[in-house]
C-alpha positions as CSV (number, residue, x, y, z in Angstrom):
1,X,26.5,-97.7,-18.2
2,X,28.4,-95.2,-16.6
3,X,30.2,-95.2,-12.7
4,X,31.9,-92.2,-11.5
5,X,35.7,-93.0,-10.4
6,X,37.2,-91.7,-7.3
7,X,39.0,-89.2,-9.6
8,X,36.0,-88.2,-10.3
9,X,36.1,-88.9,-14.0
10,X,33.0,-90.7,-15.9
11,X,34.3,-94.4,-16.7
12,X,31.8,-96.5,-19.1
13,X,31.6,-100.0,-17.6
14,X,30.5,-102.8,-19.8
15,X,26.9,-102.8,-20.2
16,X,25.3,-106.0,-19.6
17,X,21.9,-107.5,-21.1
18,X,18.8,-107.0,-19.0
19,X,20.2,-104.7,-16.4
20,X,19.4,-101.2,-15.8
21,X,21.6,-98.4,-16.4
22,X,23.0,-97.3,-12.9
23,X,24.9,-94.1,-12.3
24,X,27.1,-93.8,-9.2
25,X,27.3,-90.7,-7.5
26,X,29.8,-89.5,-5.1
27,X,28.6,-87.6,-1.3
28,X,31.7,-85.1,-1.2
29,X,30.1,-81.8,0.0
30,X,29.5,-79.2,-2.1
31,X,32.5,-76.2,-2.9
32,X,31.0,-72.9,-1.5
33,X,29.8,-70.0,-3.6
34,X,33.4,-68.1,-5.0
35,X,33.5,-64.6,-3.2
36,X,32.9,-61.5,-5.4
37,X,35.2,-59.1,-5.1
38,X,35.1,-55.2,-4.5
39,X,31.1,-55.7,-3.2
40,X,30.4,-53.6,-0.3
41,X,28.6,-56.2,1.7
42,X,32.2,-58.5,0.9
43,X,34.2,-55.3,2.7
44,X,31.7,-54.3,5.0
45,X,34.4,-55.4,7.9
46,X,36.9,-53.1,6.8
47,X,34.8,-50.1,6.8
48,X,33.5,-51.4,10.1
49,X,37.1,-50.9,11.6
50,X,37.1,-47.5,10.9
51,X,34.0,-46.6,12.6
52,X,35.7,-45.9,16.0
53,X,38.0,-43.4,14.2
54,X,35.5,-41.8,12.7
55,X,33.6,-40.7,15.8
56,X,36.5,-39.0,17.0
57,X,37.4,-36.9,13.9
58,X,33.7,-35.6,13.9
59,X,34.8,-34.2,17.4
60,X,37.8,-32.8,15.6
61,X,36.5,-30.9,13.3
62,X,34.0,-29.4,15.3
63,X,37.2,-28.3,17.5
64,X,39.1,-27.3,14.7
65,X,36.0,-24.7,13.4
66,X,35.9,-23.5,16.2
67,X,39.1,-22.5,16.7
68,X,38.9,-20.7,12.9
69,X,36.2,-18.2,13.4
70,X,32.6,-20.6,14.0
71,X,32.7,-19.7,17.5
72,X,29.5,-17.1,17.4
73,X,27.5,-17.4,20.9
74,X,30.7,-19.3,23.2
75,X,31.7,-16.4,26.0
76,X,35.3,-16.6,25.1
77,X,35.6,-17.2,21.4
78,X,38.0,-14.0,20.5
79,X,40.9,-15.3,22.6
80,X,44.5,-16.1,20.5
81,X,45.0,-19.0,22.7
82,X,41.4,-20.3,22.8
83,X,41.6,-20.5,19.0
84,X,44.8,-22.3,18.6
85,X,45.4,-24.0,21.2
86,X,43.5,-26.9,19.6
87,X,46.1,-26.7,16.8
88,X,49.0,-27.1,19.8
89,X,47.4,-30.0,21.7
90,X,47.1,-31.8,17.7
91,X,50.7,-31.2,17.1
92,X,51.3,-32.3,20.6
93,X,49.0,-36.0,20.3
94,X,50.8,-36.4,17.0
95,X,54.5,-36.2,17.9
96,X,53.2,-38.6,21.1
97,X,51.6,-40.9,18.7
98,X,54.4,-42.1,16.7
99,X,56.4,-44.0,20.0
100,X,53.0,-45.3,20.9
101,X,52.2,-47.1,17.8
102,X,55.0,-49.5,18.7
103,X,53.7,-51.2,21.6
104,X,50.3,-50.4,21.8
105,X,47.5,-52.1,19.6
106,X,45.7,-49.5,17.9
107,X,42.4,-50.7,19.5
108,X,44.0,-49.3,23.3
109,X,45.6,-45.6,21.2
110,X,41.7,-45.2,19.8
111,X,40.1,-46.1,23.3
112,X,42.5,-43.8,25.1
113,X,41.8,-41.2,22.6
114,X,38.1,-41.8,23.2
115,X,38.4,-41.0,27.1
116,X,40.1,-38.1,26.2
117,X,37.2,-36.7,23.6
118,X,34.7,-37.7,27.2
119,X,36.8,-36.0,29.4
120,X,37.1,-33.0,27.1
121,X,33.4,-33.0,26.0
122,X,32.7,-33.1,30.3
123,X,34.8,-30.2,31.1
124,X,33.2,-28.0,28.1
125,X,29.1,-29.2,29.7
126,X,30.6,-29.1,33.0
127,X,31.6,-25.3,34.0
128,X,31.0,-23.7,29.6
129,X,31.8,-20.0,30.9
130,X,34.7,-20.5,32.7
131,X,37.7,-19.8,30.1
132,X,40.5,-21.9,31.7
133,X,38.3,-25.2,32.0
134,X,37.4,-24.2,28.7
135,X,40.8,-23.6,27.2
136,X,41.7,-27.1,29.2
137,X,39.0,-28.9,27.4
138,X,40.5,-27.8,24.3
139,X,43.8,-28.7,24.7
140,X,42.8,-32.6,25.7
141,X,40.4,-33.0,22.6
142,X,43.6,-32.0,20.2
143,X,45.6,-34.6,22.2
144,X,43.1,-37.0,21.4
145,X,43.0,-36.2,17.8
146,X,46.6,-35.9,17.0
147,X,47.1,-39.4,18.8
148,X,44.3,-41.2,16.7
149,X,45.2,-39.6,13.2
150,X,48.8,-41.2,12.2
151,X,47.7,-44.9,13.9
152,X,44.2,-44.6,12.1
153,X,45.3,-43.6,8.2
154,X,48.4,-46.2,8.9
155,X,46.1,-48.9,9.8
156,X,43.1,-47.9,7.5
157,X,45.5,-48.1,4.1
158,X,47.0,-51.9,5.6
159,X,44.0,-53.4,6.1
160,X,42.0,-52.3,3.2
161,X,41.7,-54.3,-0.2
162,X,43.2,-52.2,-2.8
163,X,39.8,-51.5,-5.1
164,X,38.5,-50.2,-1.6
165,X,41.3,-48.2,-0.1
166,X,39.5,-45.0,-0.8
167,X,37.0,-45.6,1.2
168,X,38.8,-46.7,4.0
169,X,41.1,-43.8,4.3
170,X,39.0,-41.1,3.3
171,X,36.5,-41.5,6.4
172,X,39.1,-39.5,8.4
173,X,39.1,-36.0,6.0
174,X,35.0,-36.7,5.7
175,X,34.3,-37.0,9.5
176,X,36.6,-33.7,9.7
177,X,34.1,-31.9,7.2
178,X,30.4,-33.4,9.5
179,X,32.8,-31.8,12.4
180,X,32.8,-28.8,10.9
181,X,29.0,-28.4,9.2
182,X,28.1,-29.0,12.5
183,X,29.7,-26.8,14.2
184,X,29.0,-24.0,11.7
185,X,25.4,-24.4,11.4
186,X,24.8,-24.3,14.9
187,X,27.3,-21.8,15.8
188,X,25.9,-19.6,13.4
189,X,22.4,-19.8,14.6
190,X,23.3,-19.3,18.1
191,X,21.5,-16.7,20.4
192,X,24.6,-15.5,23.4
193,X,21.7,-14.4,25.4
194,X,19.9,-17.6,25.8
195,X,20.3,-19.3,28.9
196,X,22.1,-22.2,27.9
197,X,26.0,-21.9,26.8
198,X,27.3,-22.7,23.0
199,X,30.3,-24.5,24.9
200,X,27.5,-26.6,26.6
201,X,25.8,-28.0,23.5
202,X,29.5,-28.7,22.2
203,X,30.3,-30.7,25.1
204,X,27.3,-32.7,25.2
205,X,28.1,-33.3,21.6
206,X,31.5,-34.3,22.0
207,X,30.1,-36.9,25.2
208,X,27.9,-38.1,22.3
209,X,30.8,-39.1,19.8
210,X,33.1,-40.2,22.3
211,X,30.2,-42.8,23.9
212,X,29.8,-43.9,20.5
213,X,34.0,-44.5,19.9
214,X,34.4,-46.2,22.8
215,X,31.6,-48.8,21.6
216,X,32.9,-49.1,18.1
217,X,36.6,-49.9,19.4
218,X,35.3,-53.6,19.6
219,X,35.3,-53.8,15.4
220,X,38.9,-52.2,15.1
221,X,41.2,-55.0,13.0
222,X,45.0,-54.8,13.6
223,X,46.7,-54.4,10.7
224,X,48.4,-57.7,8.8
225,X,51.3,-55.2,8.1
226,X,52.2,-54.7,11.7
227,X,51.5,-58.8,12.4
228,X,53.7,-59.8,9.7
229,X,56.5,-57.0,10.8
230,X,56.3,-59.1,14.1
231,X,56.8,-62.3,13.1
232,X,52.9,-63.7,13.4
233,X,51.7,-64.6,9.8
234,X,49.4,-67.2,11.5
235,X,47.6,-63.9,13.1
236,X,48.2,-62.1,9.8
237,X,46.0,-64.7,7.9
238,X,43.3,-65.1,10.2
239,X,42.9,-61.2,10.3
240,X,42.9,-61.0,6.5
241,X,40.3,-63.5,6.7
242,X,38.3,-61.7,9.4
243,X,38.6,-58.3,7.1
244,X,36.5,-60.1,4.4
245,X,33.2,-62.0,4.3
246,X,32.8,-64.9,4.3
247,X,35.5,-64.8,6.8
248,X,37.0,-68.1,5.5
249,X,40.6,-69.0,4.7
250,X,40.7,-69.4,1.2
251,X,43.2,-69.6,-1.8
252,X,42.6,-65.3,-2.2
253,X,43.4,-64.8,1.5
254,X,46.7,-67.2,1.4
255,X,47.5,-64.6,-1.6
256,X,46.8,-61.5,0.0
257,X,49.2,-63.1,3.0
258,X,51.8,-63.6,0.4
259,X,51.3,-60.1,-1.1
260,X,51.5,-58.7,2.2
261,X,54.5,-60.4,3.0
262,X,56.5,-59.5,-0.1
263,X,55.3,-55.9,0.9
264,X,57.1,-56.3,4.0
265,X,60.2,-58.0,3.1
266,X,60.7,-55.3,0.1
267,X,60.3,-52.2,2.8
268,X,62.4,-53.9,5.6
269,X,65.2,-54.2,3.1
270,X,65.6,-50.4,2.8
271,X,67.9,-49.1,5.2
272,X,66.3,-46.1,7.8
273,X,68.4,-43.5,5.1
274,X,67.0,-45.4,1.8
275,X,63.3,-45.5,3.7
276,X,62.9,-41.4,4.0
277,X,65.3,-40.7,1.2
278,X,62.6,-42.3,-0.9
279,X,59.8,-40.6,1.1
280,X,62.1,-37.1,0.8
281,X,59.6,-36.6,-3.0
282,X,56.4,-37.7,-1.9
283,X,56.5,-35.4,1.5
284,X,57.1,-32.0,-0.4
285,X,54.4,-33.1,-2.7
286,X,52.0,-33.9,0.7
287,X,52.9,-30.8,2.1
288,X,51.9,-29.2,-0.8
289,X,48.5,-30.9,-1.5
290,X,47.9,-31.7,1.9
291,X,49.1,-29.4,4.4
292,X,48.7,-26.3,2.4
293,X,45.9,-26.9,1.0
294,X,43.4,-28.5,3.4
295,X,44.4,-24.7,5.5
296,X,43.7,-22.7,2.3
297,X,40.2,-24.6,1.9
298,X,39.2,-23.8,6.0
299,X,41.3,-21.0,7.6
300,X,40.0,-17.7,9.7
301,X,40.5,-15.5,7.1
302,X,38.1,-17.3,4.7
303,X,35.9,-18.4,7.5
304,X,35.8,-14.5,8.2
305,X,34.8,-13.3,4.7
306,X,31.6,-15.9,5.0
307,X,30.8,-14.2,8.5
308,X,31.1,-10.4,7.1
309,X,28.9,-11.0,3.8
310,X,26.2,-12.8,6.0
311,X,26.2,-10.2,8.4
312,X,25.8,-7.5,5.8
313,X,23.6,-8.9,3.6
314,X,21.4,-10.8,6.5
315,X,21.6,-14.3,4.8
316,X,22.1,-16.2,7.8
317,X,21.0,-19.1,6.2
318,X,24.7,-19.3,4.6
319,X,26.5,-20.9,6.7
320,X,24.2,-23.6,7.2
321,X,23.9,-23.9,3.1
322,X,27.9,-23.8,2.9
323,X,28.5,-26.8,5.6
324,X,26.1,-28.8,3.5
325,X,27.3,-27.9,0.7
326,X,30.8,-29.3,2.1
327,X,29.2,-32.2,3.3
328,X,27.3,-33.0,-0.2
329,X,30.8,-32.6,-2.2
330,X,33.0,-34.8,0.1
331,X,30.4,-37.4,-0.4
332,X,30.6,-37.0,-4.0
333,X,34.3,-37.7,-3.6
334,X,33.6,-40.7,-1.4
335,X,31.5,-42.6,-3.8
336,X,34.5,-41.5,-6.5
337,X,37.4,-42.3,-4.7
338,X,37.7,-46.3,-5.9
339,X,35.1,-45.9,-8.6
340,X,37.0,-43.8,-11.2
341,X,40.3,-42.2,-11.4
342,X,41.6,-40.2,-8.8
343,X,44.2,-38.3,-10.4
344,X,42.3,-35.7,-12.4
345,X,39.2,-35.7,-10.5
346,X,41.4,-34.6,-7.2
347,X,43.6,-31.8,-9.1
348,X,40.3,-30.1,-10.9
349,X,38.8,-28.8,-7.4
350,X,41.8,-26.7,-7.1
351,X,41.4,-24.7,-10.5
352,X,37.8,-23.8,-8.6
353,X,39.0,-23.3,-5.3
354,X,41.7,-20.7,-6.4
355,X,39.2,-19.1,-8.3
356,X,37.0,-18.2,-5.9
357,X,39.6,-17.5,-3.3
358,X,41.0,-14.9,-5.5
359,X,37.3,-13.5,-6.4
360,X,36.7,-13.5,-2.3
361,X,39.9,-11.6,-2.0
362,X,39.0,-8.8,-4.6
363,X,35.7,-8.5,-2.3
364,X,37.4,-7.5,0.7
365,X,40.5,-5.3,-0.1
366,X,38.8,-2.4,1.2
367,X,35.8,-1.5,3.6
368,X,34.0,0.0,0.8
369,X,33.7,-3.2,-0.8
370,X,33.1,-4.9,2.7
371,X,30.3,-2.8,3.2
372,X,28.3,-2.7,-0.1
373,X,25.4,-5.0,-0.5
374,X,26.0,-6.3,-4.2
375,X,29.9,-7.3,-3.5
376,X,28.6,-9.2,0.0
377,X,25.8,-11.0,-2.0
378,X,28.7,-12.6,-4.3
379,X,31.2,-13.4,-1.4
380,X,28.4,-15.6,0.0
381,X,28.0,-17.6,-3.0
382,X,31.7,-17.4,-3.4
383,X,32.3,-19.1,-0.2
384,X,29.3,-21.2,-0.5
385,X,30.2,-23.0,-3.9
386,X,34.3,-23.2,-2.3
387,X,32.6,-25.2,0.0
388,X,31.6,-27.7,-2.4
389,X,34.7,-27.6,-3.7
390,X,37.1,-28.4,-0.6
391,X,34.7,-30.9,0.7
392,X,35.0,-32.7,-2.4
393,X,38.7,-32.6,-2.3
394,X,39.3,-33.1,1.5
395,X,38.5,-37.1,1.2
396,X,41.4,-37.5,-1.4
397,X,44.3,-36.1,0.7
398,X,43.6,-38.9,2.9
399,X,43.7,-41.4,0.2
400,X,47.2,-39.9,-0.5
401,X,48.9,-39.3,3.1
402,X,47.6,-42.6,3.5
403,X,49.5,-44.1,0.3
404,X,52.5,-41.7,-0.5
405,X,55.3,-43.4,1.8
406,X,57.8,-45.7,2.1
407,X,56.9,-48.4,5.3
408,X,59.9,-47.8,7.5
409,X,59.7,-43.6,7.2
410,X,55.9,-43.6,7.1
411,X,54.6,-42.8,10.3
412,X,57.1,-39.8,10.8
413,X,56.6,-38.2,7.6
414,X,52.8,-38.5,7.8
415,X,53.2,-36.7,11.3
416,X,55.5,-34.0,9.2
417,X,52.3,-33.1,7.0
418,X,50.4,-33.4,10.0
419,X,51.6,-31.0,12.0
420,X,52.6,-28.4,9.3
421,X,48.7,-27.9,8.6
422,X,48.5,-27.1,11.9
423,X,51.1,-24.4,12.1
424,X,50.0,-23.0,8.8
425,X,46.7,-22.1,11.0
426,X,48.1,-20.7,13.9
427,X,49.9,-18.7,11.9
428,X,46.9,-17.2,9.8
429,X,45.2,-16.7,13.5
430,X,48.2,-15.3,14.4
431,X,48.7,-13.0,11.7
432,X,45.1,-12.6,10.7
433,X,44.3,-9.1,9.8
434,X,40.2,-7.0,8.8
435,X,41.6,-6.4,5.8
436,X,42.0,-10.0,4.6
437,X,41.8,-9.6,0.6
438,X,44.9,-9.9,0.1
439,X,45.8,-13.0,2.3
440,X,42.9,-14.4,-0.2
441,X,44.1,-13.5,-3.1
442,X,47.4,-14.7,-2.4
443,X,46.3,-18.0,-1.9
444,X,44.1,-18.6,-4.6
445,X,47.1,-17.7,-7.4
446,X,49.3,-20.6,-5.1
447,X,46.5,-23.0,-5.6
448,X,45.7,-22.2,-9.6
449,X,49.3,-23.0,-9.7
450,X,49.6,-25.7,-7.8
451,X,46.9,-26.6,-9.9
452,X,49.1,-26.4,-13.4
453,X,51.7,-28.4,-11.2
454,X,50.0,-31.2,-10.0
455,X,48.9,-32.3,-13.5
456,X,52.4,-33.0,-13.8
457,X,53.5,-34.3,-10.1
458,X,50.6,-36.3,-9.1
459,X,50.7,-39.7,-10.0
460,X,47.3,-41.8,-10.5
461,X,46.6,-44.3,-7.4
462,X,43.4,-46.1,-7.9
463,X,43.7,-50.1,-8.4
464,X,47.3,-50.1,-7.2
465,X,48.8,-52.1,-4.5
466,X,51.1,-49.9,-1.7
467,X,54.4,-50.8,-3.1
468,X,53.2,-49.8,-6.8
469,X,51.6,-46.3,-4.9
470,X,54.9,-45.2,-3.9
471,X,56.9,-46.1,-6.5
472,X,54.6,-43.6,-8.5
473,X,54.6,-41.0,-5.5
474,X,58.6,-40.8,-5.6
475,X,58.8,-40.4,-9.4
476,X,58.9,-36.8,-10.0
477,X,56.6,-35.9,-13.1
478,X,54.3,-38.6,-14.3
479,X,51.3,-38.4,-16.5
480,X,49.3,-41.0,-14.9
């Protein structure tokens, strides 16, 4: 017979004559199912941590296309400050973000920022035809976003596993683009002579998303980074185990605390100087595909070639078909991001998108072509299919922003890439001009080029942990 030993080997005992075989089994309870990694329902906190976030960039992009020409039926739409004032207030929320983050847990910088959508949303349903409540209710919903976007993409790449970064960080350019096909579609249908304000209905909307943030605060995670930076790995550990489910602490979470750590240890090293030297390569390369970009794919002058062609050639089904068409690529891009390579599939949208910008500017270099039916026709689908494009592309500067920088320097040079987007737009409003072609075609030979370049200059991110991110970001020319 056999008898199971406390070591919990099988021992053969001497069998004796007339008595039955016996075996002897031990009551230790049984080892739980191992976790399987990269499943969505395994994850499913982390993407619940950026839901809060996600609320309020809707808000913002609604804002921000308004302020670029998608402000059809509001009473005081043509003003230069209306328009960018948004773009001041972001620039303003950002620079005020980056003391915050010290002290305050994200969870109080994304309520705060909530209020400030509410308070901004009641001022626009509250008294919609009077231009300086108006203008007021612009200013405090770019505050809000530029103080939610640094703390958000900073927490959002900390706390997510590496196989599901993408997802994580892309929710804040994605919410940007629903922002935006909203505002578009209804802006575009809008009637000024109905009895009921455009600034009303984008009030009431913004009230909506920032009701909705200020619920979802409860499932924001602090980031094990910022725990670990503090001296707490006790708190780090339990929140890695929270971020994952089961939320147990197991051998893979004492791991990830270790992998974190070494993270931290390695960036803390680096003085201030080392920390942005290294980020010195990454930054121009942000600014480039980021920054520039991002205004190339969503600026007035564009926005105004879409609103010309429509008008001429009555389609004003178009800009409803564009913002979806915006929507329908970024969430292409989403369901890419972790599932196949980034590199190439990120860089190809800009052969496309400089394409057509430099076809749209050839349509409007002259008001013979801005008025004849067949060149209008094309500019629609132009625009339409650019669309596509940018939304596609929008998720992955996210990704990057989100992964390009050294700990120490981050926070500062994100706000850099930040706030240059938004001067790039108030310049275009400030310089925009009827004749727009060549603005157009301008930008779409920078972006086939900065297509050519990016082959070189943009390294591949998918799979990788943080540290192994930016050593990639700060080599200059890499081929993967």
């Amino acid at each position: 017979s056999f008898k199971k030993s406390t070591s919990g080997k099988m021992q053969q005992q001497p069998m004796q004559q007339g008595q039955p075989t016996v075996i002897y089994v031990t009551t230790s309870p049984v080892a739980p199912a191992p976790i399987q990694a990269n499943t969505k329902w395994r994850n499913r906190p982390q993407t619940n941590a950026t839901a809060s976030a996600s609320f309020i960039f809707v808000s913002g992009g609604m804002n921000l296309a308004l302020g670029v020409g998608w402000n059809q039926g509001t009473f005081f739409g043509s003003s230069l400050q209306f328009s960018y004032s948004w773009f001041i207030a972001v620039i303003a929320g950002t620079l005020l973000s980056l003391p915050l983050r010290y002290f305050l847990p994200k969870k109080i910088i994304m309520g705060f920022s909530s209020l400030l959508v509410l308070v901004g949303g009641i001022l626009f349903t509250s008294d919609p035809y009077n231009y300086n409540t108006t203008l007021a209710a612009r200013y405090i919903n770019g505050i809000a976003i530029g103080l939610a976007i640094i703390p958000f993409l900073m927490n959002a790449s900390e706390i997510a596993d590496i196989g599901y970064r993408g997802a994580c960080l892309s929710v804040e350019q994605y919410s940007i683009s629903l922002g935006i096909a909203i505002q578009m579609i209804y802006a575009s249908y809008w009637d000024p002579n109905v009895d009921f304000a455009a600034n009303r209905l984008h009030g009431i909307l913004d009230i909506i998303y920032a009701l909705l943030a200020l619920v979802s605060v409860m499932t924001i995670v602090e980031s094990p980074v910022d725990q670990i930076r503090k001296g707490n790995d006790t708190a780090a550990l339990e929140t890695l185990a929270r971020l994952r489910r089961p939320a147990y602490v197991t051998v893979e979470t004492q791991a990830l605390l270790e992998q974190h750590k070494s993270y931290v240890r390695e960036e803390e090293n680096l003085t201030l100087t080392e920390s942005f030297s290294r980020g010195f390569l990454p930054l121009i390369k942000l600014l480039l595909l980021r920054s520039m970009m991002l205004t190339f794919c969503f600026s007035i002058p564009l926005n105004m070639s879409i609103y010309f062609s429509s008008t001429i050639t009555s389609y004003t089904w178009a800009p409803t078909v564009s913002g979806i068409f915006r929507l329908l690529g970024g969430f292409i891009g989403i369901l890419m991001v972790d599932n196949s390579n980034r590199k190439m599939a990120s860089i190809f949208p800009l052969a496309a998108i400089g394409c057509f910008l430099i076809g749209l500017g050839s349509l409007f270099q002259s008001t013979t072509n801005m008025s004849n039916y067949d060149d209008m026709v094309s500019s629609v689908y132009l625009y339409m299919f650019l669309q596509l494009f940018a939304g596609f592309y929008a998720p992955y500067t996210s990704i990057y922003i989100g992964e390009a920088f050294p700990l120490r320097a981050k926070p500062t040079l994100m706000a850099v890439v930040v706030i240059v987007e938004q001067i790039l737009q108030i310049i275009f409003i400030e310089a925009y001009n009827y004749l727009f072609g060549d603005t157009l075609i301008t930008q779409g030979i920078i972006t086939v080029i900065l297509f050519f370049a990016l082959i070189a200059l943009l390294p591949e991110t998918r799979n990788t942990t943080l540290t192994e991110a930016q050593r990639r970001f700060r080599t200059l020319f890499t081929l993967r």
